[in-house]
NUMI-842388 format. One record per residue (C-alpha): residue number from 0; residue in three letters; x, y, z. Coordinates in steps of 0.05 Angstrom, whole numbers. Layout:
N
<drenke><num>NUM</num><residuo>ALA</residuo><east>X</east><north>Y</north><up>Z</up></drenke>
...
This chain:
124
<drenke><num>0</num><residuo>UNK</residuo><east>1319</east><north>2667</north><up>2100</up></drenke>
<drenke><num>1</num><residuo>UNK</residuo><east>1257</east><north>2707</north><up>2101</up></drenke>
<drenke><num>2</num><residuo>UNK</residuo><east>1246</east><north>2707</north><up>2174</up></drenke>
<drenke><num>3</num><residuo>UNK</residuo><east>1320</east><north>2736</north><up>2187</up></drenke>
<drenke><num>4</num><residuo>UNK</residuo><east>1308</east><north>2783</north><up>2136</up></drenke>
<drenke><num>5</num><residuo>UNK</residuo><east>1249</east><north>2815</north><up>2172</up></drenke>
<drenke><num>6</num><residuo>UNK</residuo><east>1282</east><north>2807</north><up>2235</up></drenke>
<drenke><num>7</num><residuo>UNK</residuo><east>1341</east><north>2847</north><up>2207</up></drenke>
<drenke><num>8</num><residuo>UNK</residuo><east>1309</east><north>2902</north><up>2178</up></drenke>
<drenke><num>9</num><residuo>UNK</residuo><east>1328</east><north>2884</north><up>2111</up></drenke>
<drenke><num>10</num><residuo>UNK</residuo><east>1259</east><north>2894</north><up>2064</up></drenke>
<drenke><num>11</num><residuo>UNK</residuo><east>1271</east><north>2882</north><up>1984</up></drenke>
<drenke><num>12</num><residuo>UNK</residuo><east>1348</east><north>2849</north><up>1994</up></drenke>
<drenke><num>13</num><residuo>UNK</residuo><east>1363</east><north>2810</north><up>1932</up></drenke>
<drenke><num>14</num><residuo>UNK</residuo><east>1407</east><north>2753</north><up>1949</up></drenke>
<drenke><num>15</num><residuo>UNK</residuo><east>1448</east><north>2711</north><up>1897</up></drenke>
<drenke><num>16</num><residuo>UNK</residuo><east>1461</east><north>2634</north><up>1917</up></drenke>
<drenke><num>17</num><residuo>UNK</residuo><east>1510</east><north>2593</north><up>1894</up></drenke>
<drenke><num>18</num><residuo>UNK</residuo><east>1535</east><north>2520</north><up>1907</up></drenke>
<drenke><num>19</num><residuo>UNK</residuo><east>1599</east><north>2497</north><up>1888</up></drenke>
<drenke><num>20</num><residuo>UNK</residuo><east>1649</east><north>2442</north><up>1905</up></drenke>
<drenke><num>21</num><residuo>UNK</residuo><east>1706</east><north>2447</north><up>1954</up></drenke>
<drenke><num>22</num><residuo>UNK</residuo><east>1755</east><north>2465</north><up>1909</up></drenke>
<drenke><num>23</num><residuo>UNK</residuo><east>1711</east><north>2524</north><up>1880</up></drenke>
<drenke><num>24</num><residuo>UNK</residuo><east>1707</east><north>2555</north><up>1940</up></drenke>
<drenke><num>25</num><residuo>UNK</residuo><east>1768</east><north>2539</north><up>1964</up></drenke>
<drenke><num>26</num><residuo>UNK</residuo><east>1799</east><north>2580</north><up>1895</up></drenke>
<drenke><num>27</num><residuo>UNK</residuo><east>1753</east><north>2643</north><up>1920</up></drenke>
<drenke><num>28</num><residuo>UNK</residuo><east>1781</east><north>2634</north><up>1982</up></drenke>
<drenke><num>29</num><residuo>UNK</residuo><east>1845</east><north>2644</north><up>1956</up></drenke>
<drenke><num>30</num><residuo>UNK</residuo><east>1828</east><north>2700</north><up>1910</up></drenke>
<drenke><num>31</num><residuo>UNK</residuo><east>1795</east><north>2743</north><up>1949</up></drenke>
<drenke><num>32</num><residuo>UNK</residuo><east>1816</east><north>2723</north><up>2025</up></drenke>
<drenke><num>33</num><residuo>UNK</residuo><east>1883</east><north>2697</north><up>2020</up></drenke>
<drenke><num>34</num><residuo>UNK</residuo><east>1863</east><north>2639</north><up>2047</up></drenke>
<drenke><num>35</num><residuo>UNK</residuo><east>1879</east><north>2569</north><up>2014</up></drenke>
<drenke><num>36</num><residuo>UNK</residuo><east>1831</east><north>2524</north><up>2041</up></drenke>
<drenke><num>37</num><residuo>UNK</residuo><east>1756</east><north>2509</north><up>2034</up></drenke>
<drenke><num>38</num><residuo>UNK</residuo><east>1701</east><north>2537</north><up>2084</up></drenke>
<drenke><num>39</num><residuo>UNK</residuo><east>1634</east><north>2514</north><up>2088</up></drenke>
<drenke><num>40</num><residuo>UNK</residuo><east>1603</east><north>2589</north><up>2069</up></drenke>
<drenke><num>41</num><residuo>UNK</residuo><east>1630</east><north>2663</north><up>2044</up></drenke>
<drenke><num>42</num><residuo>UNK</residuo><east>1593</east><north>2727</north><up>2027</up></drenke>
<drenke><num>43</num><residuo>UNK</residuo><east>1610</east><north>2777</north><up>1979</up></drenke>
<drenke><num>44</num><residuo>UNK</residuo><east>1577</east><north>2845</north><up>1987</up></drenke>
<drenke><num>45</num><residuo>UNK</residuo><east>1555</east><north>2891</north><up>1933</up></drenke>
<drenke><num>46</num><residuo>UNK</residuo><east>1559</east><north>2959</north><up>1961</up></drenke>
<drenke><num>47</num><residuo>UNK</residuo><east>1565</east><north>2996</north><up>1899</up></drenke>
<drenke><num>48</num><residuo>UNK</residuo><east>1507</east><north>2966</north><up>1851</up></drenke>
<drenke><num>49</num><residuo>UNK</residuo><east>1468</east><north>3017</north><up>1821</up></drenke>
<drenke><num>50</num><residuo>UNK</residuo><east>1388</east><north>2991</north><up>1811</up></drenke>
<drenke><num>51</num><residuo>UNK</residuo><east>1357</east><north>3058</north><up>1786</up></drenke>
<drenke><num>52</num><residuo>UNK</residuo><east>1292</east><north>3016</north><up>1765</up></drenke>
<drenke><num>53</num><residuo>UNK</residuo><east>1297</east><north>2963</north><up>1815</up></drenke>
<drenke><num>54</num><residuo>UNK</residuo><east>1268</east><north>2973</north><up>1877</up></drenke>
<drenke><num>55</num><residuo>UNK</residuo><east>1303</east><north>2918</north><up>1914</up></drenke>
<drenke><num>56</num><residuo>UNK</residuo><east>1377</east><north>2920</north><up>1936</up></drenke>
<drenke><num>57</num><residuo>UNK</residuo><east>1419</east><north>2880</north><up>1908</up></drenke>
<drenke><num>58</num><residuo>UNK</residuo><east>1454</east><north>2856</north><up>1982</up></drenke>
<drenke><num>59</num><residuo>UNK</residuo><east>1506</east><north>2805</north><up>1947</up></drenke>
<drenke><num>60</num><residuo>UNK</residuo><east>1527</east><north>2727</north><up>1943</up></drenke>
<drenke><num>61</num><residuo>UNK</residuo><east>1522</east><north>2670</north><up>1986</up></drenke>
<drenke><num>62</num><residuo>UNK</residuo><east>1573</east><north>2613</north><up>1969</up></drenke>
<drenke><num>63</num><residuo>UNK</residuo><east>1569</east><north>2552</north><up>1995</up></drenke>
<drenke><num>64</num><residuo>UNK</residuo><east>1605</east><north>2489</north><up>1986</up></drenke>
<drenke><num>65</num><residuo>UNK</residuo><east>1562</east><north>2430</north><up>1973</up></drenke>
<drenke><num>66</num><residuo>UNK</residuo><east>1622</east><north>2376</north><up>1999</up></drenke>
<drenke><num>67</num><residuo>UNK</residuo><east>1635</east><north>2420</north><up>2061</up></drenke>
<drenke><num>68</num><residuo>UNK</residuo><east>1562</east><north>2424</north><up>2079</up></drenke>
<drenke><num>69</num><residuo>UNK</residuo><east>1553</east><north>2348</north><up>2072</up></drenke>
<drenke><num>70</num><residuo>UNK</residuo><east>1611</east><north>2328</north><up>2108</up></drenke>
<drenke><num>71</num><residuo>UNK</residuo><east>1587</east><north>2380</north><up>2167</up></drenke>
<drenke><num>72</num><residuo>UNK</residuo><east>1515</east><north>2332</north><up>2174</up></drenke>
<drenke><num>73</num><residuo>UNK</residuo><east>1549</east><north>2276</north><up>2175</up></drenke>
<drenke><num>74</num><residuo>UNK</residuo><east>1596</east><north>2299</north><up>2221</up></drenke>
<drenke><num>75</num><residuo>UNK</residuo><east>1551</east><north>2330</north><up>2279</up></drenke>
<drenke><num>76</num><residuo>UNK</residuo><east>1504</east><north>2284</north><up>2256</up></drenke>
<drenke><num>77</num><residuo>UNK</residuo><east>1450</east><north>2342</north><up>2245</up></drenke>
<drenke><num>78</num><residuo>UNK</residuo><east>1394</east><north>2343</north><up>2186</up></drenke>
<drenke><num>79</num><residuo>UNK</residuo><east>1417</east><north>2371</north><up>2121</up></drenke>
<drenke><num>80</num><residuo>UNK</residuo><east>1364</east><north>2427</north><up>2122</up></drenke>
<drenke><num>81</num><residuo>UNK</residuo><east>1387</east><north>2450</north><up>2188</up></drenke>
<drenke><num>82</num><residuo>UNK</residuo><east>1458</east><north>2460</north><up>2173</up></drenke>
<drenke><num>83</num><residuo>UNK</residuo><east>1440</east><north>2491</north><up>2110</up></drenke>
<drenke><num>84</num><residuo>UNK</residuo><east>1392</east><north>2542</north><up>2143</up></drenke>
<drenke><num>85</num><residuo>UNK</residuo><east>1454</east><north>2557</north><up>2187</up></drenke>
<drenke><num>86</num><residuo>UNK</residuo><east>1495</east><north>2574</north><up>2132</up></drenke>
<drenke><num>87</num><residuo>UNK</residuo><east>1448</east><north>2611</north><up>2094</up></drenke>
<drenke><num>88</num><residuo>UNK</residuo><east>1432</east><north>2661</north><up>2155</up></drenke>
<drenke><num>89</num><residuo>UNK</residuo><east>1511</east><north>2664</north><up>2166</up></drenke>
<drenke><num>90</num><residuo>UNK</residuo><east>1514</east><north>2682</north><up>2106</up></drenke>
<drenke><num>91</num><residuo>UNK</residuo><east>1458</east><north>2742</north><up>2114</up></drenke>
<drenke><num>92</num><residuo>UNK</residuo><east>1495</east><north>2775</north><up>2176</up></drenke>
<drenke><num>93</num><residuo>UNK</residuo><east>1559</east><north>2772</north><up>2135</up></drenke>
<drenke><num>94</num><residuo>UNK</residuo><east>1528</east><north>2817</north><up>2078</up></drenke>
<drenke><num>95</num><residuo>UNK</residuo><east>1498</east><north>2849</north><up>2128</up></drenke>
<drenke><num>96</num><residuo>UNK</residuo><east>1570</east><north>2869</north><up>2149</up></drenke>
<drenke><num>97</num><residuo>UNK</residuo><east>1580</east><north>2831</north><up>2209</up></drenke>
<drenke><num>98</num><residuo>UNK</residuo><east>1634</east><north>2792</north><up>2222</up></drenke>
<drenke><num>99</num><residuo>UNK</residuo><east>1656</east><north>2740</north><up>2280</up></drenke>
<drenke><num>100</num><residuo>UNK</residuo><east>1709</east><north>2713</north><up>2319</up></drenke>
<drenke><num>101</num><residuo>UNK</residuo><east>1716</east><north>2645</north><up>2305</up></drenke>
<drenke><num>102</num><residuo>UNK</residuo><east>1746</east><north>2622</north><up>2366</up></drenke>
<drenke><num>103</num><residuo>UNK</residuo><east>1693</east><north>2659</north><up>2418</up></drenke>
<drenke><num>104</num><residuo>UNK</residuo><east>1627</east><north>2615</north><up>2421</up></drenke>
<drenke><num>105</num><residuo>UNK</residuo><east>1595</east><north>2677</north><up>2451</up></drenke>
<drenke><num>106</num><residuo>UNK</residuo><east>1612</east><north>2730</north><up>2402</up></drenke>
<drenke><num>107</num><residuo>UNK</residuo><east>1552</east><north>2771</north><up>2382</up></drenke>
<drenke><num>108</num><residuo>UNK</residuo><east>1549</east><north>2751</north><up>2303</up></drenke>
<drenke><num>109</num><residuo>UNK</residuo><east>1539</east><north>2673</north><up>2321</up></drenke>
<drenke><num>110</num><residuo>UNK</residuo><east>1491</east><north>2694</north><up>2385</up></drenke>
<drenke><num>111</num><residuo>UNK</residuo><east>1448</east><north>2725</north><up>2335</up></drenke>
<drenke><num>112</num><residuo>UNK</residuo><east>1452</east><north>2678</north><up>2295</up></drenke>
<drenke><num>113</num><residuo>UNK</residuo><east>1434</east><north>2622</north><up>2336</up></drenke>
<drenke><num>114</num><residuo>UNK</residuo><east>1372</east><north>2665</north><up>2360</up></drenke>
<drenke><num>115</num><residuo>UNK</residuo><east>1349</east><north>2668</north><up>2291</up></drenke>
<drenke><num>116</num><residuo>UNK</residuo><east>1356</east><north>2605</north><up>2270</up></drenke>
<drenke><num>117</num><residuo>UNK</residuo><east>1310</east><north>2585</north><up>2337</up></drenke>
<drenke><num>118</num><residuo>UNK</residuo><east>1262</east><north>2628</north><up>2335</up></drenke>
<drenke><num>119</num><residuo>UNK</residuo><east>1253</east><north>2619</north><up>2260</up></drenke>
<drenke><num>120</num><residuo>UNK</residuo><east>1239</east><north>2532</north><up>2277</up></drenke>
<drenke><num>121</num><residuo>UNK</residuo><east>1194</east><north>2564</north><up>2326</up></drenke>
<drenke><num>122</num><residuo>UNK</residuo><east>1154</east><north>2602</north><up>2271</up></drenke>
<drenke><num>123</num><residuo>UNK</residuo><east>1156</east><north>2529</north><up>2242</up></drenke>
């Protein structure tokens, strides 16, 4: 997370994580995206957070669901900390306020993404 942080631009960002079940996230879902069905990730943005003594920003939430993300490794068959890396950056460009297509593997949100996440394995 700190790599795509510098690489973003985004100095002092204070992120909040949370890990929940599927049916936690799938409630948010509902509430807040009128969507009724679990994702793996969602980001909620503070925009309007005052921090008059705080010199970081407070940038928002990262949800993820602990079942989703489990069932995702075992299903692509990829390491645990990989996939979560990936959600945790997808997470960052979403509070970042980006957003994606999910049916275009080229769209510039998940490009980025997967250049961050390559370069950052490169950093090691």
């Amino acid at each position: 997370m700190r790599y795509a942080l510098r690489r973003l631009g985004k100095r002092r960002w204070t992120v909040s994580l949370v890990f929940c079940s599927d049916d936690e996230i799938q409630r948010l879902n509902r509430e807040y995206r009128n969507t009724d069905r679990a994702t793996d990730v969602l980001s909620f943005a503070q925009t309007n957070v005052p921090t008059p003594r705080r010199k970081n920003r407070i940038a928002g939430d990262i949800v993820i669901s602990t079942e989703t993300l489990r069932r995702t490794v075992s299903d692509r068959n990829v390491p645990i900390q990989r996939e979560l890396q990936r959600l945790l950056v997808h997470g960052l460009l979403h509070l970042d306020g980006m957003d994606h297509d999910e049916t275009d593997e080229h769209d510039p949100m998940l490009k980025l993404q997967e250049d961050l996440l390559a370069r950052s394995r490169l950093k090691g």
